[in-house]
N, C-alpha and C positions, 0 to 999 in steps of 0.2 A: 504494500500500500504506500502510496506516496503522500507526505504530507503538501498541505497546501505552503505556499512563501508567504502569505498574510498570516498563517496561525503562528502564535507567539508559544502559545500552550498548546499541548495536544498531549490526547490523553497516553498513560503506559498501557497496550495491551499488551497483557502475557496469555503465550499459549500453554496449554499441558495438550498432552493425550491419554484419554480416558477410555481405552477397549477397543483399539483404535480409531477413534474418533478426537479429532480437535475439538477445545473446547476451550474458552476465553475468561479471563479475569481482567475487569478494566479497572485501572484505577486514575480519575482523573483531578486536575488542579484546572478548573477554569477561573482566569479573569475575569474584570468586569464588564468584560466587552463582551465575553461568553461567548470566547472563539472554539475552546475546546470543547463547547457541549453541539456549539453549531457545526462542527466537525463531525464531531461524533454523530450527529444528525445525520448527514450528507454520505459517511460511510456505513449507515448500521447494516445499509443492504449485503453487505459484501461479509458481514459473519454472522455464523449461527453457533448455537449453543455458548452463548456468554451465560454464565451461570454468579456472577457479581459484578455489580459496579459501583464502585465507593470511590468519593474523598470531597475533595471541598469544593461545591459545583456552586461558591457566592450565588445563591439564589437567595434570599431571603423572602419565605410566605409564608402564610397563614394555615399551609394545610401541615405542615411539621414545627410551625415555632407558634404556637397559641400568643406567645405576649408582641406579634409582627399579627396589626390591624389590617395589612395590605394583602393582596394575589398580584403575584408577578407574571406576565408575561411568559419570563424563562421558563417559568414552571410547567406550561404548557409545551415547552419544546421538549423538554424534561422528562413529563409525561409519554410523551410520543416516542421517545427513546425506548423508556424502561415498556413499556406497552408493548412495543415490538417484540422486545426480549423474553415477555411474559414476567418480569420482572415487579415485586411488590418492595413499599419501603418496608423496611426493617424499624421499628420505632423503641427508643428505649423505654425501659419500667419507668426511669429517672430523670426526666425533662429536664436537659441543662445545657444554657449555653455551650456553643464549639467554637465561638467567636465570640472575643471579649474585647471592646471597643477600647481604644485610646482614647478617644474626646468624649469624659465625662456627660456630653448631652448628648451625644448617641447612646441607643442600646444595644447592652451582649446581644446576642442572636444566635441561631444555628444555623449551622449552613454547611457542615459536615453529615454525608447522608449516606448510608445504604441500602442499594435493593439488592433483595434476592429472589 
């Protein structure tokens, strides 16, 4: 697969082989310009059987961080992804920030996710 020359981020995917069959672990860092997820977008046709995908995909919304009033956007790109994959988020027992703001009048958030 070739990356694109505008992505800055793009995700790691590793392969295994599971009974002979390939099988994917993606783990991604997108910025806020949410090149890696829009990547990830634009390649999902090209694999099958990804069986994870985690890391820090700055999305901030309301369906995984209850104290973020907003729905973003990316989420819906987000969705579209892990939907392909058959992919559900993973939610913890423990609701806690995964991002912890520097500028006191912002708030921690999450935006560390995984589906499986």
């Amino acid at each position: 697969m070739d990356f694109h020359p505008q992505v800055r981020t793009a995700p790691n995917i590793i392969s295994f082989f599971n009974c002979s069959i390939t099988c994917f672990i993606i783990d991604i860092y997108s910025n806020n310009y949410q090149t890696a997820l829009k990547y990830l977008k634009d390649i999902k046709i090209n694999l099958n059987n990804v069986f994870v995908i985690i890391g820090n995909f700055n999305v901030k919304d309301n369906d995984w961080d209850l104290s973020y009033p907003y729905h973003s956007t990316h989420t819906d790109i987000l969705r579209e992804v892990t939907d392909f994959f058959n992919l559900e988020l993973s939610t913890s027992i423990n609701q806690v920030p995964t991002r912890y703001a520097d500028n006191p009048s912002e708030f921690n958030s999450v935006s560390n996710l995984m589906f499986l």
